[in-house]
N, C-alpha and C positions, 0 to 999 in steps of 0.2 A: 187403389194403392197410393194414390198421391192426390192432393188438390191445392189449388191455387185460385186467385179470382179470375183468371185468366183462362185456364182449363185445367183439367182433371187425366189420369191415367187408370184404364182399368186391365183388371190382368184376370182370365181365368183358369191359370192352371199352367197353359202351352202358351197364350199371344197376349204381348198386348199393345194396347191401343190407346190414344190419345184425345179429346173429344173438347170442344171450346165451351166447359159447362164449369163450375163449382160445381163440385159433390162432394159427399158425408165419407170419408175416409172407413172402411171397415163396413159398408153396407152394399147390396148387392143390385145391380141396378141390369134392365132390359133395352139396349139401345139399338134407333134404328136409324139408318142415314149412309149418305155416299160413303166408301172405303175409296180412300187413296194412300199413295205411297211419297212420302216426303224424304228427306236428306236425315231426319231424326227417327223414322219409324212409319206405322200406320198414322195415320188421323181419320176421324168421323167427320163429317158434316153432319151433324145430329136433326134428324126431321122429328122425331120422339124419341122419350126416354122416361121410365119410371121403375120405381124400386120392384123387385122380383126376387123369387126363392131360386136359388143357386142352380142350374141344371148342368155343373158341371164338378167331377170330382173331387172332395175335400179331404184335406189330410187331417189327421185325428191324433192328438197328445191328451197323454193324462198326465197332470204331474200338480203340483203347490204353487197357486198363485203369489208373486210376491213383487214387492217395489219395494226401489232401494233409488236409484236419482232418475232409472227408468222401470214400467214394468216389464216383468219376464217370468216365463214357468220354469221353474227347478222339476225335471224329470227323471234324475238329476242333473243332468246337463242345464246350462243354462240357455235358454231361449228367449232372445228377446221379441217384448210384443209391441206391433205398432200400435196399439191402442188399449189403454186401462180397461181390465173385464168388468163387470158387473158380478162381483165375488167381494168376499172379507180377504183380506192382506193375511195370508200361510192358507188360506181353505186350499183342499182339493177340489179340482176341476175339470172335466173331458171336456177341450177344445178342438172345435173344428175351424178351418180354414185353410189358407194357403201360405207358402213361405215366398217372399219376393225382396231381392238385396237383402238376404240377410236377417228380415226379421219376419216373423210370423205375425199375418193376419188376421184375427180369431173374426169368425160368422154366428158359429154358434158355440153357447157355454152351458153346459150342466155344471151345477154345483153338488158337489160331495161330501162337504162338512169339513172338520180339520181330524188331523190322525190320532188316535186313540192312545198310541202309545209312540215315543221319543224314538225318530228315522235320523240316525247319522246324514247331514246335509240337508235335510229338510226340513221345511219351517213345525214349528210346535207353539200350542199355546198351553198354560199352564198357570192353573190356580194354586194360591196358597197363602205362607203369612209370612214377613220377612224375619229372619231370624237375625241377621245382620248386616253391615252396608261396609262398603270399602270400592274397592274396583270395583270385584262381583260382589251381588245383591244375593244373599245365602236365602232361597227362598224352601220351604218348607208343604208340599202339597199335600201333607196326609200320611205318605210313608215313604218317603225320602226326600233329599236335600237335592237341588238345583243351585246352580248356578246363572242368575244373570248378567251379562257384560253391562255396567252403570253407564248410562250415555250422561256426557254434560247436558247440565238443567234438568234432570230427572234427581229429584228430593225426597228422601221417602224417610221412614225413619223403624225402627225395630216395632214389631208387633201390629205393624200394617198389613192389612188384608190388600191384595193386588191378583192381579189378570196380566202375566208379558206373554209378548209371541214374540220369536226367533228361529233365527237357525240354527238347528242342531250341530252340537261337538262331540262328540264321546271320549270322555278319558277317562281322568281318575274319576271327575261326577260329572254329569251332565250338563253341559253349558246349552247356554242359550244366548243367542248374539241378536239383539231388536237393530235395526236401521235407524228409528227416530224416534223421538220421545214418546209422540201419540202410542208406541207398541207393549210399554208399561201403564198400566190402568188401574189408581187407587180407589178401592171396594169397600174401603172403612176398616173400622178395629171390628174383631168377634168380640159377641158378647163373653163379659168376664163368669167364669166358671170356679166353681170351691175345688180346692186342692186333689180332694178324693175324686172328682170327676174330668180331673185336667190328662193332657197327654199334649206332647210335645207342638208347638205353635199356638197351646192354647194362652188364653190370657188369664189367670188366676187373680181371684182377690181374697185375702185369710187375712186375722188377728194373729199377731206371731208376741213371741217373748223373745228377744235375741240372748243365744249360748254362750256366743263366740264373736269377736269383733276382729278385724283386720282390714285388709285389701278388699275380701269380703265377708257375710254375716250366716252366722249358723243360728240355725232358728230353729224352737221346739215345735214347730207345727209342720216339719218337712226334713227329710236328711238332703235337701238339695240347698245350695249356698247360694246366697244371695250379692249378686254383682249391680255395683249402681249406686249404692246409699249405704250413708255411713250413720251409726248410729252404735249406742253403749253397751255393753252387756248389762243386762236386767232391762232396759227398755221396753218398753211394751210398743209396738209397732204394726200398724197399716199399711198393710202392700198390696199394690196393683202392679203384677209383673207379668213378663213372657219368659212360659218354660221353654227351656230350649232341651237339648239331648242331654245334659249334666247338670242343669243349672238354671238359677231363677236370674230375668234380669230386669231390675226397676223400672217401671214407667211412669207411678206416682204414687210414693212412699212418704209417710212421714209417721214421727214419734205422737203418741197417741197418750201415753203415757211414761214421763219420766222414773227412772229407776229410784230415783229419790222418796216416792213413793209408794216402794211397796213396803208390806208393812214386815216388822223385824220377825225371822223366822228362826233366830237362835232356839228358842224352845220349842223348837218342832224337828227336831234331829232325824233326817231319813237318809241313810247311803243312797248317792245317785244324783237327788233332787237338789235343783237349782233354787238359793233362797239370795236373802238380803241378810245380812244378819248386823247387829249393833252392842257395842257392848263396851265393858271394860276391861284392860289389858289388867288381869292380876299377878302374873311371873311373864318372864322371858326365858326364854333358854337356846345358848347358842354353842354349834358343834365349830370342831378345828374344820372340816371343813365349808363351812359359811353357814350351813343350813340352819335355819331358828325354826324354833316351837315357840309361839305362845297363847298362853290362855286365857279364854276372852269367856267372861261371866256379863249373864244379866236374870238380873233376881237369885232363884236358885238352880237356874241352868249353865251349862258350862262349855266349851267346845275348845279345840286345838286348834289353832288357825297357823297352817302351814306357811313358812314363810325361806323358798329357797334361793337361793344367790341369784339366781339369775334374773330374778325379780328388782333388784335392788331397790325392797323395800325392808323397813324397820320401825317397829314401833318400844314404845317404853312403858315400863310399869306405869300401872295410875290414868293414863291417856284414854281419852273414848273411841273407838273405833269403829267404821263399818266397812263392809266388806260385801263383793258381792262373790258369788262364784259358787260350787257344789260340795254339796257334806261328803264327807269317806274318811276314811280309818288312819289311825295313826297310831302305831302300835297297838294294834286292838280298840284304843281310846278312838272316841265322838271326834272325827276333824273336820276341818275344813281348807275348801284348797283354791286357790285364784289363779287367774292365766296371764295378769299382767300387772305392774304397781302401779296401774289407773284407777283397779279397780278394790283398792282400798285406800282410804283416806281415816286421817287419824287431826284429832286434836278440835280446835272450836270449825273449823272449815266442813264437818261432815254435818 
């Protein structure tokens, strides 16, 4: 139970005894020699002594091995142990030994593996992919979200594959509380998967055309909106993203092709469809309330190019125009309609 260079204390259960030897703290030893009685306890005069299997009774705990600045089993009490098992940091373990001041002994360890599923108070480990990083690390294992507490110097970044173990919380989600860095463990990125085979933590990689621009990007190759990268409507665009529960989020994006580029689609008139279109402004026509109409020809085609106040955009007879945005009706007539005044440009600048 105790050692020093000077002598050692051994206890088996009921006595113990004191003996002028170093020995292995946590090992079971057979000693043989004068007993007398001192001012401090027994002492040995040791005439032999060697390691031996226990022949006296041992008390037995199952619970999760763990260390935190000592070890101890969570059973769920805490128990501290006088000596680090021979176990992974959260496995389960049946421990035998003895308890003496306070801490437990361990002699012998079975190992049990770690818990299959999330025990309030008890350590857990859990795979999966980070959805996001802040305090807690939103981690994603397949079919539902975790919470990890972020210890300082733990760096990780969205769309990392990792390994943490903690202690269990149960609230609104499942937290997970690690002791030290070593308890989060990065696994790499999952290979990138196409859009029709993704599912939430996956990493996607698609050709997108962007619909919509803002804060973030609505794109024809998915109704999830993409956060992270900014880029034009009509842009042709390369994304490497993580899906999350609602939403894509960039991890290496970039314009593949400029909207400048695609080629004029005025004479190709479809309700719905996303074009470029170029032309010349032939009338104008403007309501008391703000809203203008005008008609944009090129060759012998023709289209209504919506143009409402809020846009505060304007163009004049005679001017060349393009435009990017979606065909649809305008009073029954061919139109066309834009979502911001970035996305027409009029005069020698287009």
């Amino acid at each position: 139970m105790y050692s020093s260079p000077g002598f050692s204390v051994l206890y088996n259960g009921s006595q113990s005894v004191a003996v002028g030897k170093s020995l292995e703290v946590g090992k079971v030893y057979a000693v043989r020699g004068r007993l007398r009685k001192t001012g401090r306890g027994l002492w040995m005069d040791v005439s032999s002594l060697k390691t031996a299997s226990p022949d006296f009774l041992l008390e037995s705990l199952e619970g999760a091995y763990w260390i935190d600045e000592t070890p101890r089993l969570l059973t769920p009490e805490r128990v501290y142990l006088a000596t680090p098992l021979n176990a992974s940091k959260g496995e389960l373990v049946l421990v035998k030994g003895l308890r003496y001041r306070g801490k437990f002994y361990p002699i012998k360890v079975r190992r049990q593996g770690f818990l299959n599923f999330p025990r309030n108070g008890f350590p857990f480990a859990a795979e999966g992919v980070v959805l996001s990083t802040g305090r807690y690390i939103s981690l994603w294992n397949g079919s539902e979200e975790l919470r990890v507490l972020r210890l300082r110097g733990v760096r990780l970044s969205p769309g990392q594959k990792i390994r943490a173990v903690g202690i269990v919380r149960i609230r609104d989600y499942i937290y997970l509380y690690p002791s030290d860095v070593t308890d989060v463990v990065l696994l790499g990125y999952p290979e990138p998967v196409s859009l029709e085979d993704s599912s939430v933590g996956s990493i996607v990689e698609a050709d997108c055309l962007v619909l919509g621009s803002g804060k973030t990007l609505k794109l024809n190759c998915t109704s999830l909106r993409l956060y992270g990268f900014k880029a034009r409507v009509g842009d042709a665009v390369h994304i490497v993203a993580l899906r999350r529960k609602s939403s894509l989020l960039c991890l290496n994006c970039s314009v593949v092709q400029p909207r400048e580029k695609l080629s004029n689609g005025l004479c190709e008139y479809s309700p719905g469809d996303f074009a470029r279109i170029s032309g010349t402004v032939s009338w104008v026509k403007k309501y008391r309330n703000g809203f203008g109409v005008a008609n944009i020809t090129y060759g012998n085609c023709w289209v209504l190019l919506k143009l409402p106040k809020s846009l505060g955009a304007s163009v004049i007879p005679g001017e060349n125009v393009t435009a990017y945005g979606f065909f649809t009706t305008y009073r029954e007539k061919p139109a066309f309609e834009i979502q911001s005044g970035d996305d027409l440009c009029s005069g020698s600048s287009c």
